[in-house]
C-alpha angles and dihedrals in degrees: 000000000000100000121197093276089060095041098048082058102051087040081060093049097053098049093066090071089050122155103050123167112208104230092159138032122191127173152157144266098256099045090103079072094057107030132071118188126196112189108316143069131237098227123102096011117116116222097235094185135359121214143169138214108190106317103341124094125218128220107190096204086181137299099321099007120090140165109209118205132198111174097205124201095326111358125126140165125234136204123210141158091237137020105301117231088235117153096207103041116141108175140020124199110203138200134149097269097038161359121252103196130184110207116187110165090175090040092212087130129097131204119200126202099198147149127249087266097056097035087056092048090053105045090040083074083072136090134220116318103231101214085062126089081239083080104079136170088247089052086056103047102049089051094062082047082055097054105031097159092048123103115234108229090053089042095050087063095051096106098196087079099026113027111196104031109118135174098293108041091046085066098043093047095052084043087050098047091043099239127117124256096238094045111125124238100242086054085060100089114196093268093049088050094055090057085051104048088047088056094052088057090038090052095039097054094045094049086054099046090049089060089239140293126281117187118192094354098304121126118048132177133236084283100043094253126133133249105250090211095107082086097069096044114130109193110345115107077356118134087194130030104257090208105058090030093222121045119103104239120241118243116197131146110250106196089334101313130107107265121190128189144157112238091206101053103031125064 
């Protein structure tokens, strides 16, 4: 699943065709599934800024006007010159310089067409992103007071309190910040958070720079290609923590998601 790292790339990308009047709209049979429309049409509006706020993009159509887009477990959007061969396309944005194409094989995306009302409404549901100075150490903080009997891997996906943090992210940040992922939050004392909470940042603006993270030729960006940040992963997917350099990495299932950790350097 894109995580805020891929979908802050693909957000960049996007912007450097801005502005883009739609001329022409194309899609698929299954787009119903994926789109939801209140009161206005696409067509003829001309997307002025593109945004995100944890895992959402958003398309200011205009004042009042916005597309909200939620990529899902394996969605993206492309950018060509001309129409794209792509089996699972679902909808094509058109203009006279390119094609602005959403591609979604496993279709658990959803893409809103809303007002500011609305758009508000929806993105209010979420927590803090964490890549924003809004995401501070004493958020944090107070939200493992909050939720003393949680466990914090599990608690660092919920994405009512930290929107953007993914799979991923959430492994390599406990990894990171030298705390196990089943460790409960009342057992995180205020030294221990502050490692955290720098490992959240540490992990998040890696993950950008590194323009995201694709696993067996999943994620792609706006030009196909693929996030190098496979290459700064830690322990997951890591035989071996690539922090210590030796010891074997830990694989459990953590409410139902794949959770890796290094018993030596985390405790």
């Amino acid at each position: 699943m894109p995580e805020l790292p891929e979908v802050e790339t693909i957000k960049n990308q996007l912007k450097e065709i801005l502005p883009f009047k739609i001329k022409e709209i194309k899609s698929s049979q299954h787009l119903t599934q994926l789109l939801k429309l209140e009161e206005f049409s696409l067509k003829n509006l001309t997307i002025r800024d593109i945004s995100r706020y944890g895992k959402v993009l958003i398309f200011h159509l205009g004042e009042h006007h916005f597309l909200l887009s939620h990529l899902g477990m394996s969605g993206s959007w492309r950018i060509s010159a001309n129409a794209i061969y792509e089996k699972h396309k679902h909808l094509e944005l058109i203009n006279e310089k390119n094609h602005l194409t959403y591609v979604d094989p496993r279709r658990f995306g959803f893409l809103y067409v809303v007002g500011l009302k609305t758009k508000d409404k929806i993105l209010s549901k979420l927590g803090v992103d964490v890549s924003t100075a809004s995401f501070t150490h004493n958020y944090l903080y107070n939200v493992l007071l909050e939720h003393p009997h949680r466990k914090i891997k599990p608690l660092l996906l919920e994405q009512s309190l930290f929107a953007g943090i993914g799979n991923y992210m959430a492994n390599e940040i406990c990894a990171h910040a030298g705390i196990r992922p089943m460790k409960l939050c009342h057992k995180i004392g205020k030294t221990e958070s502050i490692k955290l909470y720098k490992a959240i940042i540490k992990v998040t603006q890696l993950s950008i720079k590194s323009r995201g993270v694709t696993f067996h030729g999943g994620y792609k960006d706006t030009h196909g290609e693929q996030g190098q940040g496979i290459l700064n992963l830690v322990v997951f997917h890591q035989p071996v923590c690539m922090l210590c350099k030796k010891t074997k990495v830990k694989i459990i299932l953590l409410n139902q998601r794949g959770t890796y950790y290094c018993p030596s350097c985390q405790k």
